[in-house]
C-alpha positions as CSV (number, residue, x, y, z in Angstrom):
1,X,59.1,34.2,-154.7
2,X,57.9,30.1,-154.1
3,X,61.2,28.4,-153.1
4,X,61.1,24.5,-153.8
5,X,63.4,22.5,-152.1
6,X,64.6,18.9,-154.2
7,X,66.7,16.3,-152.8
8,X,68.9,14.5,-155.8
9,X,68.4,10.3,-155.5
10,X,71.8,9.9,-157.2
11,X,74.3,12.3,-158.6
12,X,72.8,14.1,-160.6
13,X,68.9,14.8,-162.1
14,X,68.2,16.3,-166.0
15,X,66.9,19.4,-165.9
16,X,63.9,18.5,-167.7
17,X,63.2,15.7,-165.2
18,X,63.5,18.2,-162.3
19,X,60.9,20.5,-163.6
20,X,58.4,17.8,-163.7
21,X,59.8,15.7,-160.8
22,X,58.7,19.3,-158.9
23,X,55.7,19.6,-160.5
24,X,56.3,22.3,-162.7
25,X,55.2,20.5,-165.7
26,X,53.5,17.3,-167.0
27,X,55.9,15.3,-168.7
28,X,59.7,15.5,-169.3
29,X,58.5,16.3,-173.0
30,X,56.5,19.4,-172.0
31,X,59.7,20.1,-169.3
32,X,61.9,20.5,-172.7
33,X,59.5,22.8,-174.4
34,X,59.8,25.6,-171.1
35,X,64.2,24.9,-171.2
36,X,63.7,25.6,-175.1
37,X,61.6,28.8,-174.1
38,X,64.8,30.4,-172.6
39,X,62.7,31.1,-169.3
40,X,65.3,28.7,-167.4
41,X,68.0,29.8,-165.3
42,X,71.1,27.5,-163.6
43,X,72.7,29.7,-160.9
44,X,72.0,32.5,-162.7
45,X,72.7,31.6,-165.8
46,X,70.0,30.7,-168.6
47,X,70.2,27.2,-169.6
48,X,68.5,26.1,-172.8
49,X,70.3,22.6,-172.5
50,X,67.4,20.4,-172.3
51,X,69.3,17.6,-170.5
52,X,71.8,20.0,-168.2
53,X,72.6,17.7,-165.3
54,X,71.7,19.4,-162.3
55,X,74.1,18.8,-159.6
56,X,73.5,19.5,-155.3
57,X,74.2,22.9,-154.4
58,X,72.5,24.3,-157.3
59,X,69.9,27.1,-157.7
60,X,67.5,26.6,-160.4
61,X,64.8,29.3,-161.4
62,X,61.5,29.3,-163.7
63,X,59.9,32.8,-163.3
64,X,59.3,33.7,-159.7
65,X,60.2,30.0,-158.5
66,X,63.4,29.2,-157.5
67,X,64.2,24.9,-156.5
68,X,67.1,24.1,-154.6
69,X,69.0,21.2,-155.2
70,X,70.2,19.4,-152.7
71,X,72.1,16.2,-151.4
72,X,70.5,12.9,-150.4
């Protein structure tokens, strides 16, 4: 499993925008299409909110890569 670590500038980052912000995708468009997919899980759960606001502390998961959010 690739672990990604991702440091939040600000409160919170969309879930779409932390996909490409890591570099999982091209575009925040192309980031909605793969939360659409149901392929997405937040802490565990599957998250097909597009725009989830994705908070420190959490574990986010696409396949066999798992980003961890965390604080500034």
């Amino acid at each position: 499993m690739q672990e990604i670590s991702f440091t939040v500038d600000g409160e919170y980052v969309e879930l779409n925008q932390l996909l490409k912000l890591v570099g999982l995708c091209d575009s925040g468009g192309a980031g909605k299409v793969i939360v659409a997919s149901g392929d997405v899980t937040v802490d565990g759960q599957q998250e097909l909110r597009k725009t989830a606001k994705i908070r420190p502390g959490q574990k986010v998961r696409l396949g066999d890569i798992r980003i961890s959010v965390l604080a500034p």
